[in-house]
N, C-alpha and C positions, 0 to 999 in steps of 0.2 A: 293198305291194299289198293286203295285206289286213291289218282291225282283229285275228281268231281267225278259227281252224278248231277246230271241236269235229265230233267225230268217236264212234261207239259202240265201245263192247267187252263181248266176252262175259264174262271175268273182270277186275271192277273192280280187286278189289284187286293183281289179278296184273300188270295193265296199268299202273296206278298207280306201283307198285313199280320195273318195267321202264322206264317214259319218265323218270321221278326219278332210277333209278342212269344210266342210258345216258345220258342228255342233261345231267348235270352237269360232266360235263368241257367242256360249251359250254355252263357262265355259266346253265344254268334250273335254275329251282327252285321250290316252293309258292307260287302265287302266291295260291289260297283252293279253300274244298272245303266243299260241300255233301252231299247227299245223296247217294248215290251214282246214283239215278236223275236226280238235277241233274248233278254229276260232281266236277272239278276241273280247275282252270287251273292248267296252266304258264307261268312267265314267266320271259325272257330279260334283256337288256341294251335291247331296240326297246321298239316298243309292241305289237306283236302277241305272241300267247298260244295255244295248243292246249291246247286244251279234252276233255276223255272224260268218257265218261257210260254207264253200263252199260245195257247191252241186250243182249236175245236174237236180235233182228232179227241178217242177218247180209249186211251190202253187200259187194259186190266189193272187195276187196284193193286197200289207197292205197298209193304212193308217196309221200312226206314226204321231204322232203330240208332239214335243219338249217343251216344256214352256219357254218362255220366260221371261226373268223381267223388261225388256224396247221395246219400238218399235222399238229404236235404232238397239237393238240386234237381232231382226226379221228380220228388213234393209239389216242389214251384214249378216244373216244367208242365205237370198235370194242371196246377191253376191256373196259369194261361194259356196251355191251350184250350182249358175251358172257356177261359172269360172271350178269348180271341173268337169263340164261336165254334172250337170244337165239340164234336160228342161224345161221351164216355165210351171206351171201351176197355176197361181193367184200371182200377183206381191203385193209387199206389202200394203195392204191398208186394210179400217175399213171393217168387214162383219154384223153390224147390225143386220142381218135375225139372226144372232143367240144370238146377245145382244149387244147391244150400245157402250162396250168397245172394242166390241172382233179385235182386231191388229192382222190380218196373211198374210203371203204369201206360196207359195205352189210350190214346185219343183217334176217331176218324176225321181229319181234315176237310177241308172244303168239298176237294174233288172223291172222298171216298176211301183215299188212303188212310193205312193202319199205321200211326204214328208211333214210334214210343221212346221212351228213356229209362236206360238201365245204367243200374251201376252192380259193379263184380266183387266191388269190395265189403268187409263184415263190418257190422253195425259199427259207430263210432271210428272208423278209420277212416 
């Protein structure tokens, strides 16, 4: 749906830090890194990328939601971004309300954003 989404933060390096441990148990990693008023790309397995870039400006609080392709990987996506210095918000388990498979947990980020990773697929697949 989309090429990136770049996005601001108030502490670069803190944000930095927290998308790289939290989102490496779903496959992203340095994908290149500029200035930090440029920012840095993370990249996946696709072609889209998330992008941060430090600023003071302060938007309304995103929702970001990762894909997963095992529950497994949602698991470990929750324990770093815990250890990364996120805060809980929905530990990992089924959410039904939105459809019988749906596998997520949910962390608030440095800047306040609702982080999370889902997977769509039934246990064991």
């Amino acid at each position: 749906m989309f090429d990136h989404v770049k996005f601001g933060v108030s502490d670069y390096a803190a944000s930095k830090r927290f998308f790289l441990q939290a989102l490496a148990p779903l496959g992203v990693s340095l994908g290149g890194e500029g200035e930090p008023s440029y920012g840095v790309e993370l990249c996946g397995s696709g072609d889209a990328s998330l992008c941060l870039f430090e600023t003071q400006e302060r938007p309304a609080p995103l929702h970001l939601a990762f894909k997963a392709e095992t529950r497994a990987q949602v698991d470990a996506f929750y324990a770093a971004a815990l250890a990364a210095g996120g805060r809980d918000h929905g530990p990992p388990g089924l959410r039904p309300q939105y459809h019988v498979h749906y596998y997520a947990a949910f962390v608030i980020g440095p800047d306040g954003h609702n982080i999370e990773a889902v997977c769509h697929a039934p246990e064991g697949v």
